[in-house]
C-alpha positions as CSV (number, residue, x, y, z in Angstrom):
1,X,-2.4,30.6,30.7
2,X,1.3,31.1,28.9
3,X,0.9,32.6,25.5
4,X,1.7,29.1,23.9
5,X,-1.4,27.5,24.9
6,X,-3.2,30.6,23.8
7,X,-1.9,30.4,20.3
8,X,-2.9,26.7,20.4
9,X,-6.3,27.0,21.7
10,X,-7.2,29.9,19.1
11,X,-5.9,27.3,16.7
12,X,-8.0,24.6,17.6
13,X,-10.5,26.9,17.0
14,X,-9.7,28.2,14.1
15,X,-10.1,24.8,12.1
16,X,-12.6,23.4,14.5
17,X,-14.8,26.6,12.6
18,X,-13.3,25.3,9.3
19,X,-13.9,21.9,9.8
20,X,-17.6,21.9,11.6
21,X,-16.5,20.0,14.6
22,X,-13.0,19.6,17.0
23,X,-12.3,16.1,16.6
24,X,-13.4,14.8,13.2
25,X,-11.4,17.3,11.1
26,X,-9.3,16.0,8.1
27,X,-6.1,18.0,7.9
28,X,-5.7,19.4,4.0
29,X,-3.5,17.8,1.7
30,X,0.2,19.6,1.3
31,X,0.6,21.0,-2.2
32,X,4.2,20.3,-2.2
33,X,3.9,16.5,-1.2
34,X,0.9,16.5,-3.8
35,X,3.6,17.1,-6.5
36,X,6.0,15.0,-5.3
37,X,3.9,12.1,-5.0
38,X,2.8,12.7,-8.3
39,X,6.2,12.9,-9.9
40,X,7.1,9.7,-8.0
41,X,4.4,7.9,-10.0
42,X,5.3,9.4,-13.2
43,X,8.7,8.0,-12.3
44,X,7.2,4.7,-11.6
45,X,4.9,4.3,-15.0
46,X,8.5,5.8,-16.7
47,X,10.5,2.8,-15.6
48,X,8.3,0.1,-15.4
49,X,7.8,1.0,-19.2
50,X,11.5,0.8,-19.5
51,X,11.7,-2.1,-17.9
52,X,8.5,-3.8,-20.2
53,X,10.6,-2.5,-23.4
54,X,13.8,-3.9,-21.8
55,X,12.6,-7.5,-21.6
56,X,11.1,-7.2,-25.7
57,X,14.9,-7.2,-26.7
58,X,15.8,-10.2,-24.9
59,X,14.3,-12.5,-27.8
60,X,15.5,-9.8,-30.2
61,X,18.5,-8.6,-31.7
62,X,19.6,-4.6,-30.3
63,X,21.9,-4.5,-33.0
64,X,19.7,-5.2,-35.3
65,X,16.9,-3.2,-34.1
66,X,19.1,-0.2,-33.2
67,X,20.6,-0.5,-36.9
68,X,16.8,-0.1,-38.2
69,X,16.1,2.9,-36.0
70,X,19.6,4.7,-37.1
71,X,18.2,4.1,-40.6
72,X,14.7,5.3,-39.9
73,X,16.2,8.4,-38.5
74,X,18.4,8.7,-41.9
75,X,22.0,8.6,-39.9
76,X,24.8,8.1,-41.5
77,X,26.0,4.8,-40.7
78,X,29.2,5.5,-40.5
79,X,28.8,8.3,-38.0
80,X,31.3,7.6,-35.3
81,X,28.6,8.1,-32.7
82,X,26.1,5.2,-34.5
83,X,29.3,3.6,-34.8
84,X,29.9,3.6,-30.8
85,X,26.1,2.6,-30.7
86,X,26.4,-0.4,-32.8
87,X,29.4,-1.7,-31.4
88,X,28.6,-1.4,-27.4
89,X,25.1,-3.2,-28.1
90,X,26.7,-6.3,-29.4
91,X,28.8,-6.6,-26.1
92,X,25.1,-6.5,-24.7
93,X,23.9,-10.2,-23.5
94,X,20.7,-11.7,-22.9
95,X,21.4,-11.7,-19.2
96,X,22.3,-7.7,-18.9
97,X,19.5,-7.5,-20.5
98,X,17.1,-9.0,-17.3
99,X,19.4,-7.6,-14.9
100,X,18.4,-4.1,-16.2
101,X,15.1,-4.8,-16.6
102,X,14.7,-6.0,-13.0
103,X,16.5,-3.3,-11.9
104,X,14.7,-0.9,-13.8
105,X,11.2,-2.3,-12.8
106,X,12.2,-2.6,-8.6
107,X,13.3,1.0,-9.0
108,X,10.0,1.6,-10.2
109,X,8.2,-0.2,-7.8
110,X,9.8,2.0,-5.1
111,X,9.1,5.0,-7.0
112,X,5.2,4.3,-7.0
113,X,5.7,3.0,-3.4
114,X,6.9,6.4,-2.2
115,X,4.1,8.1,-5.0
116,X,1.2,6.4,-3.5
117,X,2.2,6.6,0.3
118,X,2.8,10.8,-0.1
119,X,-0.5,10.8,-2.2
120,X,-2.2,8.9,1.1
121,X,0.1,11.4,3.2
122,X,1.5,8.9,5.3
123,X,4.4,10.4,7.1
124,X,6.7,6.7,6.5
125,X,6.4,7.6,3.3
126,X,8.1,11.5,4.0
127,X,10.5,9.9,5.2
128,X,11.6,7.4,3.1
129,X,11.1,10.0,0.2
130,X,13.6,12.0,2.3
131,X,16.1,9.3,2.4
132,X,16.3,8.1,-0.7
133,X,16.4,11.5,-2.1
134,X,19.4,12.6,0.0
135,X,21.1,9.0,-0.3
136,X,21.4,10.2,-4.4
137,X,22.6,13.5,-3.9
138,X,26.4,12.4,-3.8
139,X,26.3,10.5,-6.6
140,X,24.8,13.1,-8.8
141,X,27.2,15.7,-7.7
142,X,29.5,13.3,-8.7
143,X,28.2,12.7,-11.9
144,X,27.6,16.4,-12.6
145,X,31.2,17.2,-12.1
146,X,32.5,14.3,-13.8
147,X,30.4,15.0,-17.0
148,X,28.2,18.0,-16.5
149,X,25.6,18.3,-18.8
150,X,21.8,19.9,-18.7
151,X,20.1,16.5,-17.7
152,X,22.2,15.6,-14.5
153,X,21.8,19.2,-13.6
154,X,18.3,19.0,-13.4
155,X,18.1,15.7,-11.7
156,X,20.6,17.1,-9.1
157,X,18.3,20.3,-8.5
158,X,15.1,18.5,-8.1
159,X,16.8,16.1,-5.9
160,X,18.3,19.1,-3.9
161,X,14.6,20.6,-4.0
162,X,12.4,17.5,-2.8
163,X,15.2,17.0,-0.2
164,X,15.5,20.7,1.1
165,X,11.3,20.5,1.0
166,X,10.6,17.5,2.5
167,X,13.5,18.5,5.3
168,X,11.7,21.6,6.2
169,X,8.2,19.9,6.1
170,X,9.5,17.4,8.9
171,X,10.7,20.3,11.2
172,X,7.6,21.9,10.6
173,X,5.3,19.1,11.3
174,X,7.7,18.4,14.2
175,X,7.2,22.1,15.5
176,X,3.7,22.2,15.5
177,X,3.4,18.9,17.5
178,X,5.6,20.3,19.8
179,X,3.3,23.1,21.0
């Protein structure tokens, strides 16, 4: 016996102690993809609602409603920021309007996707996680170079963090199936 199947064998019964038996064990649910998965389906509920409060101002005028809310909030209307407001929502039509909110609510439908198939621990769903996490990276360091602010930063580092995560949670699993 090499000291590999050692290891493995005092594993197996290790957990089959922990678990009452060898072969009917569940394996524990990863903290980490716990999070993740949660955070995926806040993301979800997030833009779906976005998406819901999207389609309202399709039978509604923005201009109108964002000149209310200004006015709620006591800003001066001729602040050049409401200003900029005011005048970009009238270039806004009906149909951008859809588009976003399709958009919006198949992003969030991938988003609870991914939350529900980390919660279930499917490993398809590590994976894609992985993927579409990476595939954003660029653009964000784009964006945060371009126009750096506190809110792409964050996005960028919890992008950078699922992605470094979910990157060494592969290699791991892939390790251990190894031996």
């Amino acid at each position: 016996m090499n000291a590999a199947s050692v290891a493995r064998d005092q594993a197996t019964a290790v957990s089959a102690v922990d678990c009452g038996t060898t072969h009917s064990c569940k394996r524990k649910h990863d903290p980490g993809l716990l999070i993740i998965g949660i955070f995926k389906l806040s993301k979800a509920v997030f833009f779906v609602g976005v998406s819901l409060g999207a389609l309202h101002f399709i039978h509604h005028d923005l201009s109108q409603t964002l000149t209310h809310v200004f006015n709620v909030l006591r800003f001066d209307n001729e602040n050049r920021f409401v200003g900029l407001v005011l005048s970009k929502s009238e270039l806004v039509t009906h149909h951008r309007i859809r588009l976003f909110s399709i958009g919006t609510a198949l992003y969030g439908l991938l988003c609870s996707v991914e939350g529900v198939g980390l919660l279930r621990r499917k490993v398809w769903a590590e994976y894609l996680t992985l993927w579409l996490s990476a595939s954003f990276v660029p653009w964000e360091m784009y964006e945060v170079v371009r126009h750096a602010n506190l809110w792409r930063f964050v996005i960028l580092v919890m992008n950078l963090i699922i992605t470094a995560y979910l990157v060494w949670l592969l290699r791991r699993k892939r390790q251990q199936s190894l031996l």
